[in-house]
Steps between C-alpha positions, in 0.01 A plus 500: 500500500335266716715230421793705604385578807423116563770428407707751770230427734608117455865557515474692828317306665734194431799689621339580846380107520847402404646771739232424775623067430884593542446703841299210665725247354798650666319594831399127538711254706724279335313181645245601263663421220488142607152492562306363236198653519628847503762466220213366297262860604877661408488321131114547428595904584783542332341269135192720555618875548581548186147455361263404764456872647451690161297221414292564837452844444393478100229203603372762695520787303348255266193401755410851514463515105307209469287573761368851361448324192334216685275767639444707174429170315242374800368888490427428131319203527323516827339837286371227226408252759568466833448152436797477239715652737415231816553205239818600373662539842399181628670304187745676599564387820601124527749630223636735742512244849633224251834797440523570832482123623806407260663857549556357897588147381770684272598719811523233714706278269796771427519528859535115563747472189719735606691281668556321162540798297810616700652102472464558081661883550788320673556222268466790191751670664743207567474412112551848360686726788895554492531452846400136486638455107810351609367252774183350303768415200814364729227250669319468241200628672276621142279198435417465888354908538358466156319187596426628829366830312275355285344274762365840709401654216327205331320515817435843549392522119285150539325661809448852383332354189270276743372854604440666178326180393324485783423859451405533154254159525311672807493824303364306138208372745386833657499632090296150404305561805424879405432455189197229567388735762 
């Protein structure tokens, strides 16, 4: 049952965000579809509503849980020990700043790669859309998207994966670090 209504609570909420996209999209001046900057905010919005909303609202809904547990669990313990209790939660805190630290980084990056993300959408779309189909085989255009394709997302991929290494290293410290502690 609670799946269900996650589920309709997800759907919903994607509709409006799409619906909510569309009206400012057409209320916008056309000039703005030149602008870089804004088509990119128009791209990150329209790749994100169909996830980024429902997954706002069940991170949250899933703070909440882990927090009464959090507090049950430090309940528990601080009535063994209060000692115990003080221990645990500061192991647990590098853990938590190292997360946060890279969960920025990541933020930051998607934002500064958007620019290349919509380049890769628009050689993906060359390659496989009908309207192009026709063009891209009369000039023989194929080998210079899919070239030009696989160079932005070799580097998107090679930079993401700089993160996430970055990441898991600082993260494989904190747990050395901890565990000496």
């Amino acid at each position: 049952c609670a799946t269900l209504a996650g589920e309709a609570q997800g759907q919903s909420v994607t509709d409006h965000v799409q619906s909510l996209i569309h009206a400012k999209s057409v209320e916008m001046d056309l000039a703005y579809y030149e602008n870089a900057r804004y088509y990119d905010t128009l791209q990150r919005a329209q790749q994100e509503a169909p996830y980024r909303t429902t997954r706002i609202v069940t991170g949250l809904a899933q703070v909440g849980l882990n927090g009464l547990s959090l507090i049950a669990l430090g309940g528990l313990l601080f009535s063994l020990h209060w000692m115990i209790a003080v221990v645990l939660l500061l192991a647990a805190v590098p853990g938590t700043l190292v997360r946060l630290k890279y969960s920025q980084k990541l933020y930051a990056w998607l934002r500064g790669s958007t620019t290349s993300e919509r380049q890769a959408w628009y050689y993906q779309s060359m390659l496989v859309g009908e309207p192009h189909a026709k063009e891209i085989r009369l000039f023989d255009l194929g080998a210079f998207f899919i070239r030009r394709f696989r160079e932005v997302r070799k580097s998107l991929r090679r930079e993401r994966l700089e993160l996430a290494t970055r990441r898991a290293v600082a993260e494989l410290v904190m747990q050395i670090a901890s565990a000496f502690a």
